[in-house]
KEKOL-670252 format. One line per field, with one value per atom (N, C-alpha, C): residue number from 1; atom name; x, y, z. Coordinates in steps of 0.02 Angstrom, whole numbers. Layout:
seq <- (NUM;...) $
atom <- (CA;...) $
px <- (X;...) $
py <- (Y;...) $
pz <- (Z;...) $
This chain:
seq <- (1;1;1;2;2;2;3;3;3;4;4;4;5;5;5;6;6;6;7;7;7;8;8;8;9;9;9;10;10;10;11;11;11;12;12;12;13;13;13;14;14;14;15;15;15;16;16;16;17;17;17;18;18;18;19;19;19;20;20;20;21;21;21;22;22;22;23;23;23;24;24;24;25;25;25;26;26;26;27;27;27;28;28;28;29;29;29;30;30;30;31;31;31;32;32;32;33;33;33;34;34;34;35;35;35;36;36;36;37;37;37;38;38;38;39;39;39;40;40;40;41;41;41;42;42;42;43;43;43;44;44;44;45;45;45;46;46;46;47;47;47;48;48;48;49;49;49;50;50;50;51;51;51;52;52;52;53;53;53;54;54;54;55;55;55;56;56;56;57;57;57;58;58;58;59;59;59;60;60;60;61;61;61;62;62;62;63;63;63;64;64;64;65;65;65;66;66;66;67;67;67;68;68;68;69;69;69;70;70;70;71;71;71;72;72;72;73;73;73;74;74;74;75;75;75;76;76;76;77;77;77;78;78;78;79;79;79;80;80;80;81;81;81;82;82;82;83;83;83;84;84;84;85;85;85;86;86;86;87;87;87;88;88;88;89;89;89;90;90;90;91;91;91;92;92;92;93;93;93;94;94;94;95;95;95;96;96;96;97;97;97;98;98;98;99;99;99;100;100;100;101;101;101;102;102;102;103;103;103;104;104;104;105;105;105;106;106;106;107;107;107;108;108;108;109;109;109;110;110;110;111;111;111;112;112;112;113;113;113;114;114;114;115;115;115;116;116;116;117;117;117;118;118;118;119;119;119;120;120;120;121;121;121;122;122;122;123;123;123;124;124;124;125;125;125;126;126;126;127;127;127;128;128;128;129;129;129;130;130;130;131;131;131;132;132;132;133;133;133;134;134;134;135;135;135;136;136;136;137;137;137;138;138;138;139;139;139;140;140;140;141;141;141;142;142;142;143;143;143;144;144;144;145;145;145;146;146;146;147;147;147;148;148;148;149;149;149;150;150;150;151;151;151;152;152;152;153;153;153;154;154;154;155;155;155;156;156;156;157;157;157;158;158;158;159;159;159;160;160;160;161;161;161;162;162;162;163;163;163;164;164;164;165;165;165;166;166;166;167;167;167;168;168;168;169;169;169;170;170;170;171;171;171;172;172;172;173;173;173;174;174;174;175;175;175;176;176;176;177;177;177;178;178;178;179;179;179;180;180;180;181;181;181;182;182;182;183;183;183;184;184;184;185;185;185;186;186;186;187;187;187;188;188;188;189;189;189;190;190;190;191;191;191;192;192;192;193;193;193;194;194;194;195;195;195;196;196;196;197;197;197;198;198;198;199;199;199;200;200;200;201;201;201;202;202;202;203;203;203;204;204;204;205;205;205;206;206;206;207;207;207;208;208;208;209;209;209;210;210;210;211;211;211;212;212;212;213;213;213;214;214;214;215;215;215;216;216;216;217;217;217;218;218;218;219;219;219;220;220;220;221;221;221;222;222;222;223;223;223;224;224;224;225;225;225;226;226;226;227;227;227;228;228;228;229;229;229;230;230;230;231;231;231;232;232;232;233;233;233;234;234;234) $
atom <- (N;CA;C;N;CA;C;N;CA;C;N;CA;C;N;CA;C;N;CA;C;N;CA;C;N;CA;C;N;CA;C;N;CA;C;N;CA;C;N;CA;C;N;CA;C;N;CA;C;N;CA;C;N;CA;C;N;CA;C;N;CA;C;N;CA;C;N;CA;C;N;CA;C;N;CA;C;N;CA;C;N;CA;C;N;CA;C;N;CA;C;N;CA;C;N;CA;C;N;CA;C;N;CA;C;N;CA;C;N;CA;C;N;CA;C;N;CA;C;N;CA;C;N;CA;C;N;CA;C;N;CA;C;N;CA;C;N;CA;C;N;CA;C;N;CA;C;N;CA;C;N;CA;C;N;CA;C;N;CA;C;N;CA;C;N;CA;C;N;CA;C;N;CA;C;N;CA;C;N;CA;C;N;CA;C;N;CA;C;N;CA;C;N;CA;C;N;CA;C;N;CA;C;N;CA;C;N;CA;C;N;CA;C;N;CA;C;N;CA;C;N;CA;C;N;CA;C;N;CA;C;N;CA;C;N;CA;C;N;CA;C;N;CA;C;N;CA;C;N;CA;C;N;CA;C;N;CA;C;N;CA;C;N;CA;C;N;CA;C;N;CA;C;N;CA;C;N;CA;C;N;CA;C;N;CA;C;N;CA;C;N;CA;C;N;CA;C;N;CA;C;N;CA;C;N;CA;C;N;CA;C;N;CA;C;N;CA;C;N;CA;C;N;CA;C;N;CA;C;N;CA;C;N;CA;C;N;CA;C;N;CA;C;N;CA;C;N;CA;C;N;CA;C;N;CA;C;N;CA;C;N;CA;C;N;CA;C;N;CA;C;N;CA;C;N;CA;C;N;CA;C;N;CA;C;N;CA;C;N;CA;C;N;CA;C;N;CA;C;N;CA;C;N;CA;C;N;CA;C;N;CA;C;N;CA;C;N;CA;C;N;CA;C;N;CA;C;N;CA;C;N;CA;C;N;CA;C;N;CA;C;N;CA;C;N;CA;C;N;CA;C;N;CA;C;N;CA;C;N;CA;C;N;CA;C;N;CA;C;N;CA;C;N;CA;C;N;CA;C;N;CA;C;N;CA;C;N;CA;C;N;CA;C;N;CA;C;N;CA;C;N;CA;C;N;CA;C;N;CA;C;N;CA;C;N;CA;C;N;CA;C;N;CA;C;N;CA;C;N;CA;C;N;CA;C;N;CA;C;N;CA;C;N;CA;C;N;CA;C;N;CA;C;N;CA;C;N;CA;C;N;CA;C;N;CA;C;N;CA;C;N;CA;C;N;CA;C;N;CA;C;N;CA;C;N;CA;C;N;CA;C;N;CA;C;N;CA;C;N;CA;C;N;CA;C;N;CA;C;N;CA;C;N;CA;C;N;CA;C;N;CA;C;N;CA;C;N;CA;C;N;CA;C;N;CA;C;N;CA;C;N;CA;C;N;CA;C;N;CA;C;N;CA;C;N;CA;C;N;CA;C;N;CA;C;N;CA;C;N;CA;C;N;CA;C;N;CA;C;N;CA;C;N;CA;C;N;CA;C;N;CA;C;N;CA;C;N;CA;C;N;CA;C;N;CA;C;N;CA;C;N;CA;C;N;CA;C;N;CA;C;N;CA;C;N;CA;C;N;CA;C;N;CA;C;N;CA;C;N;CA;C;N;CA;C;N;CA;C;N;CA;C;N;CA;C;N;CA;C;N;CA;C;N;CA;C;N;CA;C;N;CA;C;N;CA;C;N;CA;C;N;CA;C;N;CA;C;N;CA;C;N;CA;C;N;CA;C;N;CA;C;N;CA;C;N;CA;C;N;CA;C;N;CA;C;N;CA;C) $
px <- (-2837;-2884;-2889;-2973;-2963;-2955;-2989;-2984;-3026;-3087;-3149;-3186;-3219;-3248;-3332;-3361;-3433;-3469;-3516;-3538;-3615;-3634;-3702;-3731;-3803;-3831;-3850;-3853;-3881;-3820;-3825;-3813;-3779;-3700;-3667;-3634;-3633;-3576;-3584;-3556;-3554;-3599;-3604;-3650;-3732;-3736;-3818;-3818;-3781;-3802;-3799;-3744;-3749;-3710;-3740;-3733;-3681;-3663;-3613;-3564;-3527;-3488;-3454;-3484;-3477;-3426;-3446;-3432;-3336;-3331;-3255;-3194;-3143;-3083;-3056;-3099;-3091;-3092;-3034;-3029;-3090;-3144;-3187;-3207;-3199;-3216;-3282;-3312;-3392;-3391;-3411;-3424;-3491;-3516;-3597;-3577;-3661;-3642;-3670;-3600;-3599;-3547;-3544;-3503;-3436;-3432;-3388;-3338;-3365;-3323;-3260;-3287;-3245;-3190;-3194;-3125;-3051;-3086;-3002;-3016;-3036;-3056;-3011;-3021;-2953;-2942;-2907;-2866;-2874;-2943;-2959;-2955;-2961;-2968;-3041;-3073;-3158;-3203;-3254;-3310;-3366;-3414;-3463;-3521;-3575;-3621;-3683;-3725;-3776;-3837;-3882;-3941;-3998;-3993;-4062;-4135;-4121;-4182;-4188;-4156;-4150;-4088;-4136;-4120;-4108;-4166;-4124;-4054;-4050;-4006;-3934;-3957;-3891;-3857;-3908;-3884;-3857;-3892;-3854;-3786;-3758;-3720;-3667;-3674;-3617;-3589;-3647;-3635;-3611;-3596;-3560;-3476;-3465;-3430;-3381;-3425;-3371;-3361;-3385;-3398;-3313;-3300;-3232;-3170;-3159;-3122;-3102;-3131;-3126;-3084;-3040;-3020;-3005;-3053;-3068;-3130;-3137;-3223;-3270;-3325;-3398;-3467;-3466;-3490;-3570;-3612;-3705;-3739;-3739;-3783;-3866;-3895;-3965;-4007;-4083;-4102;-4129;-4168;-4189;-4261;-4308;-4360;-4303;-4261;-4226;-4159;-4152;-4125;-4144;-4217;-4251;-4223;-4199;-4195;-4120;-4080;-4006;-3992;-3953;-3932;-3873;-3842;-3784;-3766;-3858;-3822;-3792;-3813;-3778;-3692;-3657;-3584;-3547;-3567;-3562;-3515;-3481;-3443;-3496;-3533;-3575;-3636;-3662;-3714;-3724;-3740;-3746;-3803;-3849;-3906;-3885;-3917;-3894;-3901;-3908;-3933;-3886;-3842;-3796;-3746;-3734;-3691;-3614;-3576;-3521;-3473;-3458;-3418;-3440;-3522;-3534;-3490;-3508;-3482;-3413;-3375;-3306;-3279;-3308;-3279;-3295;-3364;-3390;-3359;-3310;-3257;-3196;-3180;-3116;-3112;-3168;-3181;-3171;-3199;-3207;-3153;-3117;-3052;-3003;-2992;-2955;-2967;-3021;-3072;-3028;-3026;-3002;-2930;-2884;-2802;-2793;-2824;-2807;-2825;-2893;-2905;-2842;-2799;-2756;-2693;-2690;-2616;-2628;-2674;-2681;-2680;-2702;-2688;-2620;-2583;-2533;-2482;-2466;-2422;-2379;-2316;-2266;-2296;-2364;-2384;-2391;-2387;-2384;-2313;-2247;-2189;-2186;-2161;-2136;-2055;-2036;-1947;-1933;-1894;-1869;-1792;-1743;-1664;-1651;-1638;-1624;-1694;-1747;-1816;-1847;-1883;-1910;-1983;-2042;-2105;-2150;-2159;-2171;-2275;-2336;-2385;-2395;-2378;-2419;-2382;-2335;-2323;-2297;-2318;-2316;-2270;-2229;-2148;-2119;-2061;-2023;-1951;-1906;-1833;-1815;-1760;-1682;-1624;-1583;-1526;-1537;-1585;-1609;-1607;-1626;-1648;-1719;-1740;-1838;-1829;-1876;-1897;-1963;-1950;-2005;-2059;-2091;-2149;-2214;-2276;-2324;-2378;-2427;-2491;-2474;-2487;-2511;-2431;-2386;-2317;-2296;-2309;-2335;-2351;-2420;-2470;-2463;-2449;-2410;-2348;-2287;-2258;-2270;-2303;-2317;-2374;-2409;-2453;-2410;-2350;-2303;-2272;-2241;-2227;-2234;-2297;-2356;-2365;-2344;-2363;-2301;-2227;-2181;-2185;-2173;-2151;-2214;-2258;-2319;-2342;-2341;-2368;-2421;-2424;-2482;-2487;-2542;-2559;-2555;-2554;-2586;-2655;-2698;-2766;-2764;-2749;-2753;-2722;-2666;-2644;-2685;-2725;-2763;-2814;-2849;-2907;-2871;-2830;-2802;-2793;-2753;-2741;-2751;-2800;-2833;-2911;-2931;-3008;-3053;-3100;-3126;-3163;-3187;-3207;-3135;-3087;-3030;-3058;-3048;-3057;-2996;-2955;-2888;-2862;-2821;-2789;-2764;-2707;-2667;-2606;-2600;-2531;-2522;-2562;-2548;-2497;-2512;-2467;-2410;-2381;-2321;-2274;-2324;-2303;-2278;-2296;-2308;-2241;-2238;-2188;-2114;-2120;-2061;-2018;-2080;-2051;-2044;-2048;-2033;-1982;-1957;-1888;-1822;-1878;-1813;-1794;-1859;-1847;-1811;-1811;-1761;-1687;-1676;-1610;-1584;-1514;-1502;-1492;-1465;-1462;-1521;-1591;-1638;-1688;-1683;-1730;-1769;-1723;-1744;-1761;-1792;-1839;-1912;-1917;-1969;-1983;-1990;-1972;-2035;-2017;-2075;-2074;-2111;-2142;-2175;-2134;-2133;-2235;-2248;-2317;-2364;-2352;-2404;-2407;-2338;-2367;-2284;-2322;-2246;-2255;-2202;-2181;-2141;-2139;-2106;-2046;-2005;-1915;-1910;-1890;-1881;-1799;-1751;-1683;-1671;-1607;-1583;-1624;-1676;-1718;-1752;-1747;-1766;-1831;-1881;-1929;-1992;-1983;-2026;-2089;-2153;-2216;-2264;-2265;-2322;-2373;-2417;-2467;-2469;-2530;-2549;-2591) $
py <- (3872;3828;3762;3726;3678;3640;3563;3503;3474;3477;3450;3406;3348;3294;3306;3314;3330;3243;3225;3155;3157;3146;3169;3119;3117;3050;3086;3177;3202;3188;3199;3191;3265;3277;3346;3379;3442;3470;3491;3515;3540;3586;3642;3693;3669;3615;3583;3576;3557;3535;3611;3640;3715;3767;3790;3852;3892;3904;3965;3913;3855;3805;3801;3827;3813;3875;3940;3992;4012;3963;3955;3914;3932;3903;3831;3825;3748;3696;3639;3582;3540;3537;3495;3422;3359;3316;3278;3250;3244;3156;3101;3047;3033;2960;2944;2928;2949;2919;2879;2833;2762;2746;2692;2642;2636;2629;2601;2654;2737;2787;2767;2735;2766;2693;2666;2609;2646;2681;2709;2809;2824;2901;2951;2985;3039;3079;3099;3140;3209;3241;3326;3369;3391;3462;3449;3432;3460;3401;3370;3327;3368;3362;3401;3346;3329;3276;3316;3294;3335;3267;3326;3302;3337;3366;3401;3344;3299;3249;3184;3166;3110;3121;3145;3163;3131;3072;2997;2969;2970;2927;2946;3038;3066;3064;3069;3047;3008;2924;2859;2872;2910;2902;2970;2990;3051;3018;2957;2911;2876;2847;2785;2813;2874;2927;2924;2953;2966;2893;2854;2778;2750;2788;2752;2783;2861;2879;2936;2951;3021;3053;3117;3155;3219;3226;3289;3325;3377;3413;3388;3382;3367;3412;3443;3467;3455;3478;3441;3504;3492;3547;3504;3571;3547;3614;3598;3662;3699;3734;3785;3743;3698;3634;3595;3598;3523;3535;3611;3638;3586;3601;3578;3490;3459;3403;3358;3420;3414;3449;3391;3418;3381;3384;3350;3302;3231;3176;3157;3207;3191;3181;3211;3215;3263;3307;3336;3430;3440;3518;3583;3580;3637;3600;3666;3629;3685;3684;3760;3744;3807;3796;3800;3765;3761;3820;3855;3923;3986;3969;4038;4035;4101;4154;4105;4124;4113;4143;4190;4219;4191;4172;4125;4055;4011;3974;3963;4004;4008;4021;4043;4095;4003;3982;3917;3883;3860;3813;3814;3893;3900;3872;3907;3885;3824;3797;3717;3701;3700;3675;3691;3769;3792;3761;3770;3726;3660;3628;3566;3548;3592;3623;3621;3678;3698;3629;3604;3542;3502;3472;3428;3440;3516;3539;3543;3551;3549;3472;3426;3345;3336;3366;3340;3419;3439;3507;3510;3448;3438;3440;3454;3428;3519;3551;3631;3643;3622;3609;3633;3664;3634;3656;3605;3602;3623;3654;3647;3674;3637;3637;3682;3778;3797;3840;3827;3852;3816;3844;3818;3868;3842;3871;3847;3879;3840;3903;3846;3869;3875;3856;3855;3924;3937;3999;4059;4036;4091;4143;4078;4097;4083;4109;4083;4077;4050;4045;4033;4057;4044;4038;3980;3967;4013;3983;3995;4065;4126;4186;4207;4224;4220;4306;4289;4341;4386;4439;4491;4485;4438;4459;4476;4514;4531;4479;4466;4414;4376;4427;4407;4373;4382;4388;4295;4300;4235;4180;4190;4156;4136;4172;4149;4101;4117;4086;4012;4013;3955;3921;3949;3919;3887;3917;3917;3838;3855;3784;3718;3733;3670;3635;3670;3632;3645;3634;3630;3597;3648;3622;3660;3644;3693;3760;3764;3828;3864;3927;3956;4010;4025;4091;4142;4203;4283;4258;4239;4234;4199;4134;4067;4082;4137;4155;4185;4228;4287;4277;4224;4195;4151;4120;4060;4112;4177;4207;4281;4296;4359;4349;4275;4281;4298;4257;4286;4322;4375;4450;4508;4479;4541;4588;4667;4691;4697;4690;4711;4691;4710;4664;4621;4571;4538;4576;4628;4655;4657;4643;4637;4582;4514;4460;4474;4514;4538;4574;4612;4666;4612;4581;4537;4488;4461;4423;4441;4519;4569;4583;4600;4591;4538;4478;4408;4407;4410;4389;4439;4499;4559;4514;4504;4474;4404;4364;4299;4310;4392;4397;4354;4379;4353;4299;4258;4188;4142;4171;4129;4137;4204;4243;4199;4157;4126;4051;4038;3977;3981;4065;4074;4087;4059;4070;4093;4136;4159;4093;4089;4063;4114;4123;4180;4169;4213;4206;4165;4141;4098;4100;4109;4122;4113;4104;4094;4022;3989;3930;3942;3864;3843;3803;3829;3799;3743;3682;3632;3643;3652;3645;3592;3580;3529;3458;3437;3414;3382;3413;3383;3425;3425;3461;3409;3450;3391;3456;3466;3488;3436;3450;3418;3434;3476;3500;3494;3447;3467;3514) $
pz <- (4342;4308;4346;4372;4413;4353;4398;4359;4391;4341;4387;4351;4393;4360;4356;4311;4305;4302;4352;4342;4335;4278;4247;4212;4214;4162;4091;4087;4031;3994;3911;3863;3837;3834;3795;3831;3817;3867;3931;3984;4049;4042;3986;3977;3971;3982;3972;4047;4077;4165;4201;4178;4205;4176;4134;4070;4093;4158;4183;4188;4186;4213;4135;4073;4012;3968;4009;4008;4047;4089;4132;4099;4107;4097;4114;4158;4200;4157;4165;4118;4171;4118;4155;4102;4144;4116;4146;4079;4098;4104;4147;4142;4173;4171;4202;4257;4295;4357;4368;4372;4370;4438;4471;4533;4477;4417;4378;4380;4383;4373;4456;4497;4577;4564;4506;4507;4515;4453;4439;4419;4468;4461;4419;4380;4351;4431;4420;4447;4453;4496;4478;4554;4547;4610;4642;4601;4643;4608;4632;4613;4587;4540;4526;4530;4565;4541;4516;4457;4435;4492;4495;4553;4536;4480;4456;4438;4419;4405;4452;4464;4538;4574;4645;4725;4745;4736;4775;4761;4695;4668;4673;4664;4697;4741;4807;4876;4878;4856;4873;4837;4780;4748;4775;4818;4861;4914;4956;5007;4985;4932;4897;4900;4872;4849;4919;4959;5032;5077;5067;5088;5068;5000;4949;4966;5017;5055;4981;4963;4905;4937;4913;4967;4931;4882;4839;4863;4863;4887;4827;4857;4831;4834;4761;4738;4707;4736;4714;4670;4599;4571;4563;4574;4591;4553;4564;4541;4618;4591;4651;4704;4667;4709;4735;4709;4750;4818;4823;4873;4949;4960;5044;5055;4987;4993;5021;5020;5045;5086;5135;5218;5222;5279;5310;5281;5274;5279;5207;5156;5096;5107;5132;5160;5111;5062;5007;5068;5017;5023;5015;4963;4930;4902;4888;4834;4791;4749;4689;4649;4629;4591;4518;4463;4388;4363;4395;4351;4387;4425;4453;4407;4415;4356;4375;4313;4315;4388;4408;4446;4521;4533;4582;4587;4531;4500;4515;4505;4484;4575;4595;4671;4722;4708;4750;4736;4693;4648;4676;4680;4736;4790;4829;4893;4948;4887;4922;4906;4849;4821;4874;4898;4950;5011;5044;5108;5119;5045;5048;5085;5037;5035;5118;5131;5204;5262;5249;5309;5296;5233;5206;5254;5244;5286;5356;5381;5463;5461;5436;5468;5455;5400;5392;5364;5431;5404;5358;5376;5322;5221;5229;5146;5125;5166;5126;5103;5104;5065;5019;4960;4897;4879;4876;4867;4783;4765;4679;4710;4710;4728;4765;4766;4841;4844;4817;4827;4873;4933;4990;4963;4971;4976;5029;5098;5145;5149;5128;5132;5189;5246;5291;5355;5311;5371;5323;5254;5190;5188;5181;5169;5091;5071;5031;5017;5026;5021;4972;4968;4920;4953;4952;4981;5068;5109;5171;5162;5106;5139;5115;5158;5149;5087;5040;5010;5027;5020;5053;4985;4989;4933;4951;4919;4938;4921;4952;4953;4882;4821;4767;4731;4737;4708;4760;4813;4844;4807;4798;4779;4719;4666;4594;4591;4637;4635;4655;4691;4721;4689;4648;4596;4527;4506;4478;4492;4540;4570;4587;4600;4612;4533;4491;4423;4365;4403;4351;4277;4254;4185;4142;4184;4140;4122;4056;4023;4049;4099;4066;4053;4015;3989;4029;4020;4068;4086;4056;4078;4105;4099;4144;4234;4231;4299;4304;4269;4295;4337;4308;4322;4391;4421;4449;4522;4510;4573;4581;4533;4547;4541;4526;4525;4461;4433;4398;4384;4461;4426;4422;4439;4431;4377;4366;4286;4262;4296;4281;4211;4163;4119;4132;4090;4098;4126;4092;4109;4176;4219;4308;4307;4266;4282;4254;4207;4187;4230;4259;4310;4363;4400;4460;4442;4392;4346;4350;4328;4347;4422;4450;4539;4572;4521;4567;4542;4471;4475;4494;4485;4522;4601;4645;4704;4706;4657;4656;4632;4603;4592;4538;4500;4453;4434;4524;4493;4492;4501;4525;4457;4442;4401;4335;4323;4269;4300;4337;4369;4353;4315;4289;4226;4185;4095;4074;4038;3980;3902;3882;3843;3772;3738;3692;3656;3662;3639;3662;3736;3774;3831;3864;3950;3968;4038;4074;4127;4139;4190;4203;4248;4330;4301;4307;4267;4309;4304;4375;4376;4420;4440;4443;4407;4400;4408;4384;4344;4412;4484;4528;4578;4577;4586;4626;4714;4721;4752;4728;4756;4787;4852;4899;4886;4879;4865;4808;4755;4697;4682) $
């Protein structure tokens, strides 16, 4: 689930600027676009600017945006006339029409979010890290340790953990992983993340196994060790 800032002059929910954006899991928060929002920005994964009724105003206001040293991707929903009107010099990641389906939506969201991740770790390798006491999670050569011995895990068993990690302490659901590292057209059930759940901690062994807690009737998290947990990557 990202964390994305929707910056819009219409009036209600995300589902009025773009009906499939309404339909997703994503904690999305809606403010105006306003100079006032870039004082003190929240804190999200991805920028959304709505550009469906003024082009101009959008532009000047993406150039304002990257002018302030943002360092989240930037996102331009537009409709389908206002496509020919954005190029380069906007400085924008994507652009998406108000009217694509959710699973567009959701996949273009990744993307850029990831896009982002990866340019972050090539300027600065040391930031693919994440330490939790003898847990080493090294993204950038998609590894994982315990007390220096690398565990044999597969793509997806990876990728959880390390989604896991990146956000100690937090709850989530089967769906919320589901959706986070299988995508939201997977058909699969939930029971994949149970399954997946199982062979991580068989693979962390008994003394590790429980760095991953279930959450009786809500999900599972990222245990922090001995209350010291440092993730580079948010």
């Amino acid at each position: 689930m990202a964390r994305l800032l929707l910056l819009t002059n219409s009036s209600g929910a995300s589902a009025d600027v773009m009906p499939a954006l309404g339909l997703l899991q994503h904690d999305v928060k809606i403010l105006p676009i306003e100079a006032s929002v870039l004082v003190e920005p929240p804190v999200v994964d991805c920028l959304l600017i709505d550009a469906r009724r003024d082009l101009p105003a959008a532009k000047s206001f993406t150039k304002l945006i990257t002018s302030t040293g943002v360092d989240v991707p930037i996102m331009v929903i537009t409709t389908e006339g206002g496509l020919s009107a954005i190029n380069a010099d906007w400085g924008i990641d994507d652009v998406i029409l108000d009217t694509a389906g959710p699973a567009e939506v959701d996949a273009r969201i990744r993307i850029v979010i990831g896009q982002s991740a990866i340019a972050q770790l090539a300027s600065n390798p040391s930031s693919g890290e994440i330490r939790s006491g003898e847990v080493i999670i090294d993204e950038s050569s998609y590894t994982a340790k315990i007390k220096g011995r690398v565990l044999d895990l597969t793509f997806k068993e990876f990728e959880l953990l390390k989604y896991l990690a990146q956000h100690p302490g937090r709850v989530f659901t089967r769906s919320q992983l589901l959706q986070e590292i299988w995508g939201y057209d997977y058909f699969g059930g939930t029971r994949t993340v149970d399954v997946h759940i199982r062979r991580l901690r068989s693979k962390l062994g008994p003394e590790f196994e429980a760095i991953i807690g279930t959450v009786r009737n809500v999900g599972y998290r990222f245990s922090v060790q001995n209350n010291q947990t440092t993730a580079d990557i948010n």
